[in-house]
Each structure stands twice: as C-alpha cells, then as structure tokens.
C-alpha positions in Angstrom: 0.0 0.0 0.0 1.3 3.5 -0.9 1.0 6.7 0.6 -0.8 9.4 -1.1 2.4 11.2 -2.0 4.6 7.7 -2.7 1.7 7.7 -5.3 1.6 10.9 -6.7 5.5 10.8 -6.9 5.3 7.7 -8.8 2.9 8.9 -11.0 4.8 12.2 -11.8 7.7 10.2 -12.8 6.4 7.7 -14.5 4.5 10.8 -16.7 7.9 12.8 -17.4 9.5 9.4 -18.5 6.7 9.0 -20.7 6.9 12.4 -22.2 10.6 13.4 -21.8 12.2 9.8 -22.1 14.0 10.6 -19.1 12.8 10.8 -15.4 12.5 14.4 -13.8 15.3 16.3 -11.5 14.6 16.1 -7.4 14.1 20.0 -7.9 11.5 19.3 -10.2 10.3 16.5 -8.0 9.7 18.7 -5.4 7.9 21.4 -6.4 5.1 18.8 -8.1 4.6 17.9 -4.5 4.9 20.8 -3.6 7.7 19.5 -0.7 10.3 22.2 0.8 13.0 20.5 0.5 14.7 17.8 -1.5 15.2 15.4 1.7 11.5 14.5 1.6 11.8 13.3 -2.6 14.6 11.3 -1.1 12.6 9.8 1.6 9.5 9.1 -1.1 12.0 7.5 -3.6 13.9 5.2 -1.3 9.8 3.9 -0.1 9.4 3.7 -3.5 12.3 1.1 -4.2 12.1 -0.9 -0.9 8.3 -1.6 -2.1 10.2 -2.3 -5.8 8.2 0.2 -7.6 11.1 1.6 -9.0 14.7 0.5 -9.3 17.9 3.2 -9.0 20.5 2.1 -11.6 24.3 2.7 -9.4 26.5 5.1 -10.7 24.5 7.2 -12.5 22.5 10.5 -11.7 18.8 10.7 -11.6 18.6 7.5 -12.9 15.2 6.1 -11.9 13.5 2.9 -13.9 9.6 2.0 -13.3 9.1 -1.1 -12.8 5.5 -1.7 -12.1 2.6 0.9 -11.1 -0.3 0.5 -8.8 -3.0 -2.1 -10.5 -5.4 0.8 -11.5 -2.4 3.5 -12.4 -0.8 0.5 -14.6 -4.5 -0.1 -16.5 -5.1 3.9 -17.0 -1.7 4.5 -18.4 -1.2 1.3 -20.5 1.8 0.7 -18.7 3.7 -2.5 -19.3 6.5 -3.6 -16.9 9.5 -5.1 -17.8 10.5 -8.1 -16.6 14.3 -8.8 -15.7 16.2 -11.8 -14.9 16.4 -11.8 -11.3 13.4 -11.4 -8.3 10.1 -10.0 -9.3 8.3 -8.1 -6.8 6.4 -9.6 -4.1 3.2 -9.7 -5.6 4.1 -11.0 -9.4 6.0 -14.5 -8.3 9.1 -15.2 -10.8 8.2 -18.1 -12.9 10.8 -20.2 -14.3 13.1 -18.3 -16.6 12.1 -20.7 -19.8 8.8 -19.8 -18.9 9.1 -16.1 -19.2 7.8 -14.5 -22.4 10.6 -13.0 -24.7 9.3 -10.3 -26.9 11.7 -7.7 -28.8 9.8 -4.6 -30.8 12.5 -2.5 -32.3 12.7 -0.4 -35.1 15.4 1.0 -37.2 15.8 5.0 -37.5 18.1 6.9 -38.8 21.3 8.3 -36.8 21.4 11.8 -38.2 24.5 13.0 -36.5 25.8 15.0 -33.6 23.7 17.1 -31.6 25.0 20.0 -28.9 24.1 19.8 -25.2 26.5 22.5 -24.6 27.4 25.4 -26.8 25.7 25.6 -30.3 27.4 23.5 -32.7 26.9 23.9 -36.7 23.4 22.2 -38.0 23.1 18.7 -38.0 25.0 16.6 -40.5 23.6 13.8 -43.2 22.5 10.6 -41.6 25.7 8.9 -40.9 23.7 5.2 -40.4 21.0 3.3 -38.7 20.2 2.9 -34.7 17.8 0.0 -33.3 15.0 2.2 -31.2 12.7 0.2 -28.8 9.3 0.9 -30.2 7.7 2.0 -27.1 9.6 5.5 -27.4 8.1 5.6 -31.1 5.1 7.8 -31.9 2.3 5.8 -34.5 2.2 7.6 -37.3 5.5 9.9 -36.2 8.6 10.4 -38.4 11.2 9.8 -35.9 15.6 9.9 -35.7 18.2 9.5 -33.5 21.0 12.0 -32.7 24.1 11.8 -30.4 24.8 14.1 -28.1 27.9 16.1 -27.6 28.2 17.9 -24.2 27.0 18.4 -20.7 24.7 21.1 -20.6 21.6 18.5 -20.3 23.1 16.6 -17.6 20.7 17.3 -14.9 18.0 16.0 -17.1 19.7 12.4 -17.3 21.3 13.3 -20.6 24.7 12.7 -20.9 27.8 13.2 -23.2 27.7 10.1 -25.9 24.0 9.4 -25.1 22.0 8.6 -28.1 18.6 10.6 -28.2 15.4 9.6 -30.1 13.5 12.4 -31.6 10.2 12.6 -32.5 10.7 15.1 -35.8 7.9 18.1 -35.5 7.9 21.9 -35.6 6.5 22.8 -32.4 6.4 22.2 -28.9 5.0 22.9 -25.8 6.7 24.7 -22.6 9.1 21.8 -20.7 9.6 19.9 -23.7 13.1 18.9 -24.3 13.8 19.8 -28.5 16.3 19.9 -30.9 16.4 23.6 -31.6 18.0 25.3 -34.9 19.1 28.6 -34.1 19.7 31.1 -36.8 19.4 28.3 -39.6 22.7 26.9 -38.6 23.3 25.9 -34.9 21.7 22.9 -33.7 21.3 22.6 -29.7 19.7 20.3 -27.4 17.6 22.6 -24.4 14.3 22.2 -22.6 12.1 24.7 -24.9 9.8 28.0 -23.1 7.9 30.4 -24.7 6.2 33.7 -23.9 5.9 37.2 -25.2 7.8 36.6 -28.3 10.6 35.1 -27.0 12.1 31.8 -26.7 13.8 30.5 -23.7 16.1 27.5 -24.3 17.4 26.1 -21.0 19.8 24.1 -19.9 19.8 21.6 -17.1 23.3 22.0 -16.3 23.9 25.8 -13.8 27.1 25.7 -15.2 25.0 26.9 -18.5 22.9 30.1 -18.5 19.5 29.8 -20.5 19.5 31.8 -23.8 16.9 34.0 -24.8 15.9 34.7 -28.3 13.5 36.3 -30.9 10.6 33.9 -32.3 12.2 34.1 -35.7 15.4 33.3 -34.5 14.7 29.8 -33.4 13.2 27.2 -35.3 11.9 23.3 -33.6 13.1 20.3 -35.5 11.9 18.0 -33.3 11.3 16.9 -29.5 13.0 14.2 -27.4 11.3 10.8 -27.2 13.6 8.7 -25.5 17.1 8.0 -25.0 20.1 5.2 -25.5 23.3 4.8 -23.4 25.7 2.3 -24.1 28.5 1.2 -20.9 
C-alpha cells in the first residue's frame, strides 16, 4: 500500500519518463509535491524502491526505472513492466526463466548526427547510419531519428555526453519539452524549450549553463525528445 504522496511521486515520474524519455530532476520533484526540501523526494524515492516500484541504476544521476505501477495506475496508463532476470516483486511471483515470455519490438531509424548539449554546434550533419529504437519511445504515425549528443549542458536531465537521443521530428512544442532547436538556420542545440511574449527560452539543465533567450524568428523546432540510448 502506498501513501498518497509515494503515489503521486510515482505517478509524476512515470508521466515525465513518458513524455521526456527521461525521469525528472529532485528539484523538479519537489515542487510537483509541492515539498520544501529535496530530503522528503529522497525519503519518497527510497519507499518507492524498498516496495520495488522503482529500481535506481548505481552510478548514474537521476537514474530512476519504473518497474511496475499501482493495479489501477498501470491499466489507466497502459503501462507494461519489464520483466528482468532476477526477483520480481512480491506480488508478481518469478516463474521459471524458460517460462518467461521474450518479446523484442524494435525499429530502425536513422542516426542523423551529432547534436550540442552545450554550446551551439553547426546544423546537423547527413545521416551517418541506422540505430535499433525500442518501439515504445516511437510515436504511431510519427517520423522519428536518433541523434548523439555532444556535451554536458543537459546533464541534470539524465542526458549525458555520448548518449543517443530519439527524436520525434515536428515543428513545435510545448513549454518543458526537451527539443532539438536550430538557431539562426545553422546551430543545432539540445535545451528544454519555453515560450512567452515573443521570445524563446532554451534552457539548460546543467547551472554551469545560462539559459538563452531569443526572438521567435530566430529559433526554429526540429523536433522533441522521445527517448534516450546509453551504451556502458
């Protein structure tokens, strides 16, 4: 049984992952919850594991994987979990591993280049090949490509240097969405995309970067992150 906020948490998450392809900051934790400080998101997350709701992946920040959702959350959302070799939580007991259903949905799309997540680079390149993309963080009906990134300014968003980001390829977005950004017709940046009184604000998630503000005209959307590959 979960709290009222160890469900809301785990529903906020599980939302941003959806969306973003990548699970929100503790800042941005907080403030859904509308929590003080960042102590209570750490006391919600660490519930959330022990009841194995969610599993922390070691050595890497903010990294947060769902692995199942309360019954009626799960149905709403469509969710799916994943199963892994190893213990299953209390209430799904592990069958035998020959037993498990093995299912792989992939789909090819092209890997157009290098993208910045730091200062603006020149425009993407040609695609340069092909990159397998689980097809859960495909869009029906949705042109899609895959870019890798170059830099640290998105790291506080799960997004590091030599990542691999899927992008759903579309000409606008909406306030918080992550985007591939062509600025000026020639530099191509990764940033979390706002918009208000005729500017644009692209943001980093890195204080080492400060956001940049621009004209409308100046900035054009080439497409929003989906998901995200990282190879070890």
């Amino acid at each position: 049984m979960l709290t009222r906020k160890q469900r809301d948490l785990l529903a906020f998450i599980h939302k941003r992952v959806q969306r973003d392809g990548v699970p929100p900051s503790f800042d941005e934790m907080k403030d859904a919850l509308d929590l003080r400080s960042k102590s209570g998101i750490h006391r919600l997350i660490t519930a959330l594991e022990e009841r194995g709701f969610i599993r922390r992946l070691a050595h890497r920040a903010r990294a947060i994987e769902i692995v199942r959702l309360p019954e009626d959350l799960a149905k709403s959302t469509g969710f799916q979990p994943r199963i892994i070799d190893g213990d299953l939580p209390d209430e799904a007991p592990a069958a035998p591993s020959s037993a498990r259903p093995v299912s792989v949905d992939a789909r090819e799309v092209p890997l157009m280049g290098r993208i910045a997540a730091g200062v603006p680079i020149e425009a993407i390149s040609d695609g340069s090949g092909q990159v397998a993309v689980p097809g859960h963080m495909l869009d029906r009906g949705g042109e899609h490509y895959a870019l890798e990134v170059k830099g640290d300014s998105m790291i506080d968003a799960g997004i590091n240097d030599g990542d691999v980001v899927v992008i759903r390829e579309q000409g606008t977005a909406d306030n918080g969405d992550i985007v591939v950004a062509l600025v000026d017709g020639h530099e191509a940046t990764l940033k979390r995309y706002r918009r208000a009184k005729g500017m644009i604000a692209l943001e980093a998630a890195n204080a080492a970067y400060e956001t940049r503000m621009l004209p409308e005209d100046r900035v054009r959307v080439q497409g929003r992150l989906v998901g995200l590959i990282r190879s070890y």
